[in-house]
C-alpha positions as CSV (number, residue, x, y, z in Angstrom):
1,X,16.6,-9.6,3.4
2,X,15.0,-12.0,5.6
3,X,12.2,-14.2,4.6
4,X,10.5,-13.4,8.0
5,X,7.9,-10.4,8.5
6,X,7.2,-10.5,12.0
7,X,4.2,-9.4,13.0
8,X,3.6,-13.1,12.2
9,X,-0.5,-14.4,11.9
10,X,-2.6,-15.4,13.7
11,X,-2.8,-11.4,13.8
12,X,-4.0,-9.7,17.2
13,X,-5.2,-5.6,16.4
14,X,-2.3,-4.5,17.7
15,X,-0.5,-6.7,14.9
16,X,-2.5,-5.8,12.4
17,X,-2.4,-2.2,12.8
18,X,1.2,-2.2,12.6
19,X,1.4,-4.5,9.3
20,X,-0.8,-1.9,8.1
21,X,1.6,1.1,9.0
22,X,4.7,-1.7,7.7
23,X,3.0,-2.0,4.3
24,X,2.1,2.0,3.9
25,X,6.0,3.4,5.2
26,X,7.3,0.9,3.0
27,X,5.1,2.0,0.0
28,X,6.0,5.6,0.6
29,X,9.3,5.5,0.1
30,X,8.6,4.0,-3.3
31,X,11.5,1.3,-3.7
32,X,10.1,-1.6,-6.1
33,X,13.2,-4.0,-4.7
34,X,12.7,-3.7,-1.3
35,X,8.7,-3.5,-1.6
36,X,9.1,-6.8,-3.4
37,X,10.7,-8.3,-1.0
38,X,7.6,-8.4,1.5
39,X,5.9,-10.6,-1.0
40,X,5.9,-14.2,-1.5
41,X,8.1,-15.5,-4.4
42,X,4.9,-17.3,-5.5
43,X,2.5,-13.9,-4.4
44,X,-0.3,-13.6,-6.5
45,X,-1.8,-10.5,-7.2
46,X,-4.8,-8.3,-8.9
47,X,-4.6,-4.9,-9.1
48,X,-7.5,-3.2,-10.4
49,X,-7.6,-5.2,-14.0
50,X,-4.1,-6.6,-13.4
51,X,-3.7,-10.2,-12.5
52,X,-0.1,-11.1,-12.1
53,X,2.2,-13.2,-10.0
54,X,5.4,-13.8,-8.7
55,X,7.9,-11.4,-6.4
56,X,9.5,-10.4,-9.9
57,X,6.6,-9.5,-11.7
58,X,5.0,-7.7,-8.6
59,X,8.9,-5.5,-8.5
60,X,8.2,-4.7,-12.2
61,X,4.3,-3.3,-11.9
62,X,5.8,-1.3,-8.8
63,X,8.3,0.4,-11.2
64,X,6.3,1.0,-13.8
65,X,3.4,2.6,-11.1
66,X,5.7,4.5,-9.7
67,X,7.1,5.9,-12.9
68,X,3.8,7.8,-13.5
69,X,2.5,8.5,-10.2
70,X,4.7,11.8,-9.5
71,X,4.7,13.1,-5.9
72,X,3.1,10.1,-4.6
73,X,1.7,10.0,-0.9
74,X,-0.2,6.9,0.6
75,X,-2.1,6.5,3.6
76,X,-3.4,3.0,4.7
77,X,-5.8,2.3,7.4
78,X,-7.1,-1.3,9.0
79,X,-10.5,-2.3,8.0
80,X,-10.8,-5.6,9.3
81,X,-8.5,-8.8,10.4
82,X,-9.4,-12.3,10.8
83,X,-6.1,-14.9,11.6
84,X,-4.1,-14.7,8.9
85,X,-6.1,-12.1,6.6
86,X,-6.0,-8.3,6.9
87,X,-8.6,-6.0,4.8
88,X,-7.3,-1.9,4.3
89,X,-8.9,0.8,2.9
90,X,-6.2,3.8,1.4
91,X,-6.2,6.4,-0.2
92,X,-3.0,8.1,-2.2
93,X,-2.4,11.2,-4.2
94,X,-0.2,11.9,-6.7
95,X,0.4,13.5,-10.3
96,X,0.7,12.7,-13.6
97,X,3.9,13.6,-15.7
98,X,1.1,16.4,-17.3
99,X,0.5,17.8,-13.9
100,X,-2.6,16.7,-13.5
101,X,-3.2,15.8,-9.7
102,X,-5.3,12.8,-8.7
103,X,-6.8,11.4,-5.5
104,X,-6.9,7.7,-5.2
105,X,-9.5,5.5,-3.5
106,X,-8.9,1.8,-3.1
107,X,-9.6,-1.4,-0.5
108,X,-6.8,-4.5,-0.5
109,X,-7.3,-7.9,0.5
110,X,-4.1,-9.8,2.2
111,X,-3.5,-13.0,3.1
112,X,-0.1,-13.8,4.5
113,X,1.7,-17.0,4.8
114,X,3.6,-18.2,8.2
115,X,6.0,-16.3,8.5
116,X,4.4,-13.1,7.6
117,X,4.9,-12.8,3.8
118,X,2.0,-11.1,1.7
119,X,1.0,-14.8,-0.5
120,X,-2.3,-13.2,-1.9
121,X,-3.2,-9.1,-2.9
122,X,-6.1,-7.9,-4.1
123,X,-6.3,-4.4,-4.9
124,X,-9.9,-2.2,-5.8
125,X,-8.7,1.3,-6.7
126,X,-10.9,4.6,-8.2
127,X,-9.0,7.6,-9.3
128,X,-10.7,11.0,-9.2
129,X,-9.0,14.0,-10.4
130,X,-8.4,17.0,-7.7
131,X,-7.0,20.1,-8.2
132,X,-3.7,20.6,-6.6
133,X,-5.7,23.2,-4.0
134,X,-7.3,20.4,-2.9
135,X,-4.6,18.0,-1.3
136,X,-4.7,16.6,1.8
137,X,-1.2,14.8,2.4
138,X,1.5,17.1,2.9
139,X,4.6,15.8,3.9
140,X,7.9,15.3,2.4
141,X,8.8,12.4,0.4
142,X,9.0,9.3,2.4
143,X,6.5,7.8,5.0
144,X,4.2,10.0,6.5
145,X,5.0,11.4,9.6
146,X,3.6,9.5,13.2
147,X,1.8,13.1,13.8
148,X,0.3,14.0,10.4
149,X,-3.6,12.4,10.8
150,X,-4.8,9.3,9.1
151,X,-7.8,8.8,7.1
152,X,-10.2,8.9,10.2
153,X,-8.9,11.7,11.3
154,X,-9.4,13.3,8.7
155,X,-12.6,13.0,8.3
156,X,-11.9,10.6,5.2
């Protein structure tokens, strides 16, 4: 894969909405390899209480998240951008190997590098348990569908 992630910063909206949408189709179809490879080699990362870096070690966490987090649908919206730095808010459900559903809430911090690679993550993330009556992202496995409503809409 290329080592260029156009949209490229300085970000406009318009460019930072769609590295949103890039990141959350991408995560959604739950590939650790090719996830990786919009990261940095040198990407550093926290996630929750994780600190790690490297495009290896970020592959590595991304298997073993995935591994647990059965069913798993993401939706990412833009918070805020400023030049090279985009700020989501998400939200995800998924279950645990138990059957246990769960709905989680999280913020990121990116920072990207010329030529649009993710060089810094930060990732904030609360789990709360649902029951499965309680879902909100339907949609087959994959990236969510350009008519099935964000976060805004709703009403999240």
């Amino acid at each position: 894969m290329s080592e260029h992630r156009p949209p490229l910063p300085p970000f406009t909206e318009e460019d930072a909405i769609k590295k949103v949408r890039m990141a959350e189709n991408a995560w959604n179809l739950r590939d650790p390899q090719k996830v990786s490879l919009a990261y940095t080699i040198d990407s550093v990362w926290r996630n929750r209480s994780e600190f790690f870096q490297g495009r290896e070690e970020i592959r590595k966490f991304l298997e073993r998240k995935w591994a647990g987090e059965q069913e798993y649908r993401l939706i990412k919206e833009l918070w805020a951008f400023h030049e090279n730095r985009i700020a989501v808010r998400f939200q995800y459900e998924s279950r645990d190997d138990t059957g246990n559903w769960f709905r989680s809430y999280g913020n990121e911090q990116w920072e990207f590098d010329e030529n649009g690679l993710m060089r810094r993550r930060e990732a904030s993330i609360n789990d709360v348990p649902i029951r499965e009556a309680d879902r909100k992202f339907h949609w087959p496995a994959g990236p969510r569908p350009d008519d099935h409503p964000g976060l805004s809409e709703l009403g999240m």
